[in-house]
C-alpha positions in Angstrom: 73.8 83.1 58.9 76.1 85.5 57.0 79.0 86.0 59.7 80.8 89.3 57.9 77.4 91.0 57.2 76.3 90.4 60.6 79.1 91.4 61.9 79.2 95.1 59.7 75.8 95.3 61.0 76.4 95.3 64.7 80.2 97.4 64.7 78.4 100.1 62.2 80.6 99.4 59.1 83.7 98.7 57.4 86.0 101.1 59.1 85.0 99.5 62.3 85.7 96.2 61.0 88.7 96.7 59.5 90.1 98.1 62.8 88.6 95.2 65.0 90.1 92.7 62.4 93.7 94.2 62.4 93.4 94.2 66.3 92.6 90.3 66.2 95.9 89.7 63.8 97.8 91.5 66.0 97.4 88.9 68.2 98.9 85.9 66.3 102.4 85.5 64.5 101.4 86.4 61.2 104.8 84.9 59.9 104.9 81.3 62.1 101.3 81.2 62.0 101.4 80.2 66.4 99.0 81.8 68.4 100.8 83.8 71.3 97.9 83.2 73.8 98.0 79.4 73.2 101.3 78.3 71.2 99.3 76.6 69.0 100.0 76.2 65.2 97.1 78.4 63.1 96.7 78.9 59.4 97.4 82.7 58.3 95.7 84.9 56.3 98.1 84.2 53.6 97.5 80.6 54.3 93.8 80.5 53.9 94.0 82.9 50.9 96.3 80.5 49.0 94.3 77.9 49.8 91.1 79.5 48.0 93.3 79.9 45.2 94.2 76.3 44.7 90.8 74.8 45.4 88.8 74.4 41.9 85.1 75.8 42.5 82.1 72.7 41.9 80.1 73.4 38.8 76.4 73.5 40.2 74.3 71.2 39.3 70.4 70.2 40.0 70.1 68.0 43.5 73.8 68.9 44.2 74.7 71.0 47.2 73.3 74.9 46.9 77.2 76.0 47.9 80.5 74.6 46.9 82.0 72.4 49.5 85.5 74.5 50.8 87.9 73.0 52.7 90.4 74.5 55.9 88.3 77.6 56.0 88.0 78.3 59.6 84.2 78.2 60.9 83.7 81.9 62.1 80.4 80.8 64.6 82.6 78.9 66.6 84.3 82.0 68.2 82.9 85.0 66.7 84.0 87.8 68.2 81.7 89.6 70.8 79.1 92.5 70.3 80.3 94.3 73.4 83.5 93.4 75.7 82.6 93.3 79.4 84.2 92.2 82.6 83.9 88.1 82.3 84.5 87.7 78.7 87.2 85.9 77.4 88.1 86.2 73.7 91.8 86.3 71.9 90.7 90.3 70.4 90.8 91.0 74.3 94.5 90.9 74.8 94.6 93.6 71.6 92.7 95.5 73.4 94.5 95.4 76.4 98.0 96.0 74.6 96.3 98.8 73.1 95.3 100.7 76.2 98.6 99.7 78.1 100.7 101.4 74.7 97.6 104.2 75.6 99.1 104.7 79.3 95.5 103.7 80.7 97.0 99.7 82.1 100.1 98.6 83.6 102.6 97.0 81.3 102.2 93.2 80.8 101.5 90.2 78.9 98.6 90.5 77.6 95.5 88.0 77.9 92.5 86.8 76.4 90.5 87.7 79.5 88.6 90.9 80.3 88.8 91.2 84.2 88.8 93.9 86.5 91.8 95.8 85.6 91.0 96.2 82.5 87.2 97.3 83.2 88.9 100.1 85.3 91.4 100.9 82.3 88.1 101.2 80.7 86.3 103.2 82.2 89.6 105.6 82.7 89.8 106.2 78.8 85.6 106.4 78.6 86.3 109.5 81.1 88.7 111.0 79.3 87.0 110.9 76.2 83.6 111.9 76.8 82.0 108.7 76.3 80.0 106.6 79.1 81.9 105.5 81.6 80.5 102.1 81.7 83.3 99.5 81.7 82.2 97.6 78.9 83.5 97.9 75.3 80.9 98.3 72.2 81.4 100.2 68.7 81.6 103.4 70.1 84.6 102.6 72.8 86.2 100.4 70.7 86.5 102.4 67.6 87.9 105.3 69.8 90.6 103.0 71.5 91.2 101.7 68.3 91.8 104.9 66.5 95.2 106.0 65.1 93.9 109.4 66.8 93.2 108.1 69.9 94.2 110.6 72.6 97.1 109.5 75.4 96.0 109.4 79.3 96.2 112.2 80.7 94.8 113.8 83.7 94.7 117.4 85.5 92.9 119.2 88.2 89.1 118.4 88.8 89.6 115.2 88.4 88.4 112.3 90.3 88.9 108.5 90.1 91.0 105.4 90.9 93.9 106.5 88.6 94.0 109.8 90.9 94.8 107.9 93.9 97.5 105.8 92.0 99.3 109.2 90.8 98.9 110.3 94.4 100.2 107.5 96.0 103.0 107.6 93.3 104.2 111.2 94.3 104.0 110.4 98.2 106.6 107.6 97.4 108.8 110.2 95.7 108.5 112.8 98.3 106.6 115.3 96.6 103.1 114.7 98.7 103.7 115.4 102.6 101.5 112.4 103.8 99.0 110.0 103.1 96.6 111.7 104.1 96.4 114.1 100.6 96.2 110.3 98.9 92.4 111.4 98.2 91.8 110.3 94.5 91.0 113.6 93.4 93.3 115.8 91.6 93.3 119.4 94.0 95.6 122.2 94.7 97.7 120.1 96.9 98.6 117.7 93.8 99.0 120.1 91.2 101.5 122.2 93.3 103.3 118.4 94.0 103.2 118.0 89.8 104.6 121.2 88.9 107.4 120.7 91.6 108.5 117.3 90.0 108.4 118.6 86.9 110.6 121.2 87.8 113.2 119.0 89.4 112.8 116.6 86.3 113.2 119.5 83.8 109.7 118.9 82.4 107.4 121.9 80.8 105.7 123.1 84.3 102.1 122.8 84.0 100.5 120.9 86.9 99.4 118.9 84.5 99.9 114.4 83.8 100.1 114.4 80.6 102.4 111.6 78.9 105.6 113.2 79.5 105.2 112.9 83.6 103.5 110.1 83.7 106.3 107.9 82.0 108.6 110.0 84.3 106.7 108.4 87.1 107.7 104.9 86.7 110.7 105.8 85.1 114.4 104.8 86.5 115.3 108.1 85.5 113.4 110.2 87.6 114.3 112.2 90.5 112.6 111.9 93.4 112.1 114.7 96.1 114.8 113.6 98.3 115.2 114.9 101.6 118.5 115.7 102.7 120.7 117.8 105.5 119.1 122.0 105.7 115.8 121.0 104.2 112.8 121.9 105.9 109.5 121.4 105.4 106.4 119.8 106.3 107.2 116.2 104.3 110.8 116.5 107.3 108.4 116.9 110.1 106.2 113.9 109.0 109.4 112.1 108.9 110.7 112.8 111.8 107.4 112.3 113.9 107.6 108.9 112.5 111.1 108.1 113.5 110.2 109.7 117.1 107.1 107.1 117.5 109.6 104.2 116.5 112.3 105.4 118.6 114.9 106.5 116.4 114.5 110.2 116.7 116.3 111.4 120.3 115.6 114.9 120.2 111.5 116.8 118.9 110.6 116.8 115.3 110.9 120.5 114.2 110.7 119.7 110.7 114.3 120.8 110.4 116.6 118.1 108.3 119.8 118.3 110.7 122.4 116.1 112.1 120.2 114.4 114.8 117.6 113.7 111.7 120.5 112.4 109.7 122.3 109.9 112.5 118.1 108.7 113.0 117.3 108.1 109.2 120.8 105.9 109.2 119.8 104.2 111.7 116.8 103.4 110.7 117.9 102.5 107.3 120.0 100.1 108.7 117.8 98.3 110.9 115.1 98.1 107.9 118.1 96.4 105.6 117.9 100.0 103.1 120.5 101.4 101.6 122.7 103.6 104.5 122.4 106.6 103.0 120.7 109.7 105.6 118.4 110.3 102.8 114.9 109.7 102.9 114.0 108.6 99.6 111.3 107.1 98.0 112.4 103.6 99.4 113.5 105.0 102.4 109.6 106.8 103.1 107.9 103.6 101.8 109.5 102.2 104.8 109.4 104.2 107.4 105.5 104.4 106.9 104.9 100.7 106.6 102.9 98.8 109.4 106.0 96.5 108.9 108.8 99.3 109.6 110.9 97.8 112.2 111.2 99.6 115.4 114.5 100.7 117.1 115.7 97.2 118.8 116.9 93.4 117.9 115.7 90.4 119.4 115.1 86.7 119.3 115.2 85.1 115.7 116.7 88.1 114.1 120.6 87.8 112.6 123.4 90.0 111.2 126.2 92.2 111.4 124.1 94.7 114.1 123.5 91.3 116.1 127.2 90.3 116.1 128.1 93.8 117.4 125.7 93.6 120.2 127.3 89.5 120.7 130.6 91.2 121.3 130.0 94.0 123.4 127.9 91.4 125.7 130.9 88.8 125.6 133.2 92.2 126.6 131.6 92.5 129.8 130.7 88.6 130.2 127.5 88.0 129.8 128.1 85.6 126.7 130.6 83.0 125.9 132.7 83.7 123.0 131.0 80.6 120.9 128.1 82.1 120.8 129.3 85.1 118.9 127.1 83.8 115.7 125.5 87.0 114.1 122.1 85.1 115.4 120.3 86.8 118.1 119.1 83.1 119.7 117.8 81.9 123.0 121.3 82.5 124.2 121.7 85.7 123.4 118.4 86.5 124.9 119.7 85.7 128.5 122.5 87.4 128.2 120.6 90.4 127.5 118.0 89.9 130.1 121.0 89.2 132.9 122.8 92.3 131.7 119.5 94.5 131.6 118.6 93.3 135.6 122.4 94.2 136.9 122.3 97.6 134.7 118.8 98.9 136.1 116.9 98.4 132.9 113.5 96.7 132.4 114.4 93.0 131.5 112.6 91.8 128.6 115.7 90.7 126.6 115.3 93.0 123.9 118.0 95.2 122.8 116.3 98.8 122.3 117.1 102.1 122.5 117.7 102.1 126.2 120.1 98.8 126.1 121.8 99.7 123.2 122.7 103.0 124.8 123.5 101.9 128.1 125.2 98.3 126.4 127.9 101.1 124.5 128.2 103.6 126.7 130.2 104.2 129.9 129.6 102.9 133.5 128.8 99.2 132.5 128.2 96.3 135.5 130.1 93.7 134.1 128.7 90.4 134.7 132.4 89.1 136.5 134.2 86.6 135.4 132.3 83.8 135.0 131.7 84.5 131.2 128.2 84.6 131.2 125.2 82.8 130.5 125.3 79.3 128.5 128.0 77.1 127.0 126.0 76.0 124.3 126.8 78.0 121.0 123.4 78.3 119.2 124.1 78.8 115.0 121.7 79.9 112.1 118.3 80.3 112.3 114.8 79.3 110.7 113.0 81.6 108.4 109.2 81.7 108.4 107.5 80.4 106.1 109.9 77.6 104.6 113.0 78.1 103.8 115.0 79.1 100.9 113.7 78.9 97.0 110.9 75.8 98.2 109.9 78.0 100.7 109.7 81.1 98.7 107.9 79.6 96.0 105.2 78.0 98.6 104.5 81.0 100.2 103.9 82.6 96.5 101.8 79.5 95.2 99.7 80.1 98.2 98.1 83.6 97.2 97.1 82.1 93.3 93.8 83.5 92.3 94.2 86.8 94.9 92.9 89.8 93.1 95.5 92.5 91.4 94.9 95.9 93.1 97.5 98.5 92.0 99.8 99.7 95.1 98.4 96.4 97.2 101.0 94.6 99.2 98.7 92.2 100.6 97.9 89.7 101.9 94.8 89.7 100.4 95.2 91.5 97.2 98.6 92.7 95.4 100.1 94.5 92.5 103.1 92.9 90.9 105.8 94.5 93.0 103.7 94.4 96.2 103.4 90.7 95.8 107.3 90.1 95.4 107.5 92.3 98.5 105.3 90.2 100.6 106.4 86.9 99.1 110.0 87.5 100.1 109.1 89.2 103.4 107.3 86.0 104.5 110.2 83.9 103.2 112.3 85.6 105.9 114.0 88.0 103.4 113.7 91.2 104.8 113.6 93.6 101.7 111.7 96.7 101.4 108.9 97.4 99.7 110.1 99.0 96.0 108.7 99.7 92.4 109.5 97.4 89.9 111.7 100.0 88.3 113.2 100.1 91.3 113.8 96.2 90.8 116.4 97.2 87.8 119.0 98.7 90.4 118.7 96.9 93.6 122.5 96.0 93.7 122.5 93.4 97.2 121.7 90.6 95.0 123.5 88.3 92.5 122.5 90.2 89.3 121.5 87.6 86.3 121.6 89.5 83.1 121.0 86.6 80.9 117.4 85.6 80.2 118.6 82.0 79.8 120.6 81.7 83.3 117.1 82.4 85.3 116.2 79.6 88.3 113.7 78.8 90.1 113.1 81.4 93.2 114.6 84.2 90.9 113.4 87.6 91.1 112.9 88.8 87.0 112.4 92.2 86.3 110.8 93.3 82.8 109.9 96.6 81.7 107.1 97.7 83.6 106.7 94.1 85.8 107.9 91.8 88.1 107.5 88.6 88.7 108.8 85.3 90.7 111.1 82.5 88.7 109.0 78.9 89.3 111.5 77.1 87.4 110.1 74.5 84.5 109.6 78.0 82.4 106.8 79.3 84.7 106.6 82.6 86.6 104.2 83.4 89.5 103.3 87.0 89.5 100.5 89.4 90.6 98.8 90.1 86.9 97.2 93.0 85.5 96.4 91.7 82.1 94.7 88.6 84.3 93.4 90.5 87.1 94.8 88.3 89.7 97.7 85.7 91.1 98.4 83.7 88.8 101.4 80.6 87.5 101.8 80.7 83.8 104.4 80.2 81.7 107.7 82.4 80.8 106.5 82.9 77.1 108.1 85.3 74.7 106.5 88.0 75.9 108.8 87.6 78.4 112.1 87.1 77.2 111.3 90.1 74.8 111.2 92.5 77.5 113.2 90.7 79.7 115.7 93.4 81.6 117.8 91.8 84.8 117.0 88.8 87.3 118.1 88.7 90.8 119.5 85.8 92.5 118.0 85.6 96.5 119.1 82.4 97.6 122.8 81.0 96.7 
């Protein structure tokens, strides 16, 4: 069969072709001749095209064969590319198509594949919506010579609209403090999020229109931006949401009122600091992420848990002796639990051997029952502690091997599904790091780690940060990260791709 007439016939034409067949070059290193995907060796056009030159053409003859016999010409039935791109194929024009709709706005940055997953369906189906076209997902001559189009239109949304891409923009502007709750996370695009637009784009000195266009959604995931913050005088309905939050996890002393003021300030920092945040009194994006987590940690300490907070409440129990001096460690251990229990039961507090808001109080205030001079419970000076999950960068890397193959959802943070900043977040929560759960633009400016700005100096159990994506070092020049491009978990190598976006690492361990 005639591949290139076949192949006009079904994409309707030269133009089509032409774009389909630049989208496929795109794809290879048209100067090395080695295939991104695969980083194997493959002849070039320029290649093939001298080799046509060189070859002398057999003169016909009766009995001999009815074409000339050309050598190094690549067979074209082998992989021809598909009528129609759907979820399931997998084809090297596939990760041009995915580059395209990710320079479109329509996918997550990342290296593109060869496979046409999920992710990509939805990216789909987004532009199909925009466009007028049906919103089936799959990818024929119509689609593709849209997508393909120097004219093709950049994402943007406005109000009326409904879909997944809604809810990410939503969940987006709750993270930054411009949406009051989760509860206006709806995935359609009403009054509520067009007055939460127009405010951004006033703080951020954009044209206010209500509208995301490609202006505010690169602000969005930006470094740049500025989020809503929340700060001293402010009130408003986002402060009240706030503070009944802190209330409930017993930071918040006094009723939520909505007002920012001192008492809302001293529980924020407090907070902050128990959830190992930046001590600030702001509640920023991070900060709001945090406090609304199922994992936010409550007002107290107790067994297993270690730091300066845990050293403080080692000395003020070795003051009035209920702990030996030894076992001032920074690690809140089985030691330090009775000390706490015997100094709860001779202060008239319940005695669970937790330090909350009750023992703190009572443990730095005035009127304290000293435990006499026997200096306390335990001679025995108990050091460190275990982490869960494993320990350091085997441990870490364990616990991330362990989710391979679990589906990319955008804004997931497991444990059965993640994006790629949600999956650092679990990975390095379950690894005993407690770090809170940020963007990975928020990855380029985290500041409490060792900051490796060299491409080349990255180890395994390093966090990397590239533009738009974050992934986990696995050392022998293999990352583990959560995948749009693949649509799931997944170990590959630290290719090009890479190193050409490649922005900071951060050193966890050592």
């Amino acid at each position: 069969m005639n591949i290139d007439k076949d192949w006009n016939r079904r994409f309707a034409g030269p133009v089509l072709l032409a774009a389909m067949t630049a989208a496929c070059l795109s794809a290879c290193n048209s100067e090395s001749g080695i295939n991104k995907e695969t980083g194997v060796a493959t002849p070039s056009v320029a290649t093939v095209s001298e080799a046509k030159k060189e070859q002398s053409v057999n003169i016909l003859t009766p009995g001999g064969l009815l074409l000339p016999d050309v050598d190094n010409v690549p067979v074209l039935k082998d992989n021809p590319i598909p009528e129609f791109l759907r979820n399931g194929v997998e084809h090297p024009v596939v990760a041009s198509l995915q580059e395209r709709l990710m320079n479109l706005g329509f996918m997550d940055n990342d290296e593109p594949t060869k496979y046409f997953g999920n992710v990509t369906e939805a990216a789909v189906k987004t532009y199909q919506r925009q466009n007028g076209l049906v919103q089936d997902g799959i990818v024929g001559p119509e689609t593709l010579n849209s997508i393909m189009s120097p004219s093709a239109k950049y994402y943007a949304v406005a109000k009326g609209v409904q879909g997944e891409d809604i809810t990410r923009i939503q969940n987006r502007l709750y993270e930054l403090g411009y949406l009051a709750n989760a509860g206006q996370v709806s995935g359609s695009f009403g009054d509520e999020t067009e007055v939460a637009v127009q405010k951004l784009q006033e703080v951020n000195g954009l044209n206010v229109d209500g509208k995301v266009g490609r202006q505010t959604i690169n602000l969005l995931y930006s470094e740049e931006i500025r989020p809503n913050y929340l700060t001293y005088g402010e009130k408003s309905d986002v402060v009240l949401a706030c503070q009944q939050r802190l209330k409930a996890l017993g930071y918040l002393m006094t009723e939520p009122d909505g007002a920012y003021g001192n008492d809302t300030v001293t529980a924020v920092k407090q907070f902050q600091s128990r959830n190992d945040l930046v001590v600030d009194g702001y509640l920023g994006p991070s900060t709001r992420v945090a406090l609304n987590s199922s994992e936010a940690q409550p007002n107290g300490m107790g067994l297993g848990e270690q730091g300066d907070s845990v050293t403080k409440i080692q000395q003020l129990l070795n003051k009035y002796g209920y702990l030996a001096k030894g076992n001032i460690t920074g690690y809140y251990g089985e030691a330090t639990e009775k000390a706490v229990k015997e100094f709860q039961s001779r202060n008239g507090l319940s005695s669970d051997g937790a330090v909350g808001q009750m023992t703190l109080s009572k443990l730095s205030g005035s009127g304290v029952k000293s435990a006499g001079s026997s200096g306390g419970s335990g001679g025995n000076t108990v050091k460190g502690g275990t982490v869960k999950g494993g320990s350091g960068v085997s441990g870490l890397l364990s616990i991330a091997r362990s989710k391979l193959g679990s589906p990319y959802v955008w804004g997931a943070k497991g444990s059965g599904s993640f994006d790629c900043s949600g999956f650092v977040y679990w990975s390095l929560n379950q690894a005993g790091v407690r770090q809170s759960y940020i963007t990975s633009s928020g990855w380029r400016n985290v500041g409490k780690y060792t900051k490796i700005s060299s491409f080349g100096s990255l180890q395994a159990g390093d966090i990397i940060v590239v533009s738009g994506h974050v992934g986990i070092v696995a050392g022998g020049g293999k990352v583990i990260d959560a995948s749009s491009s693949n649509g799931r978990v997944v170990e590959r190598s630290l290719s090009s791709w890479w190193s050409n976006n490649f922005i900071c690492g951060w050193r966890i361990f050592g």
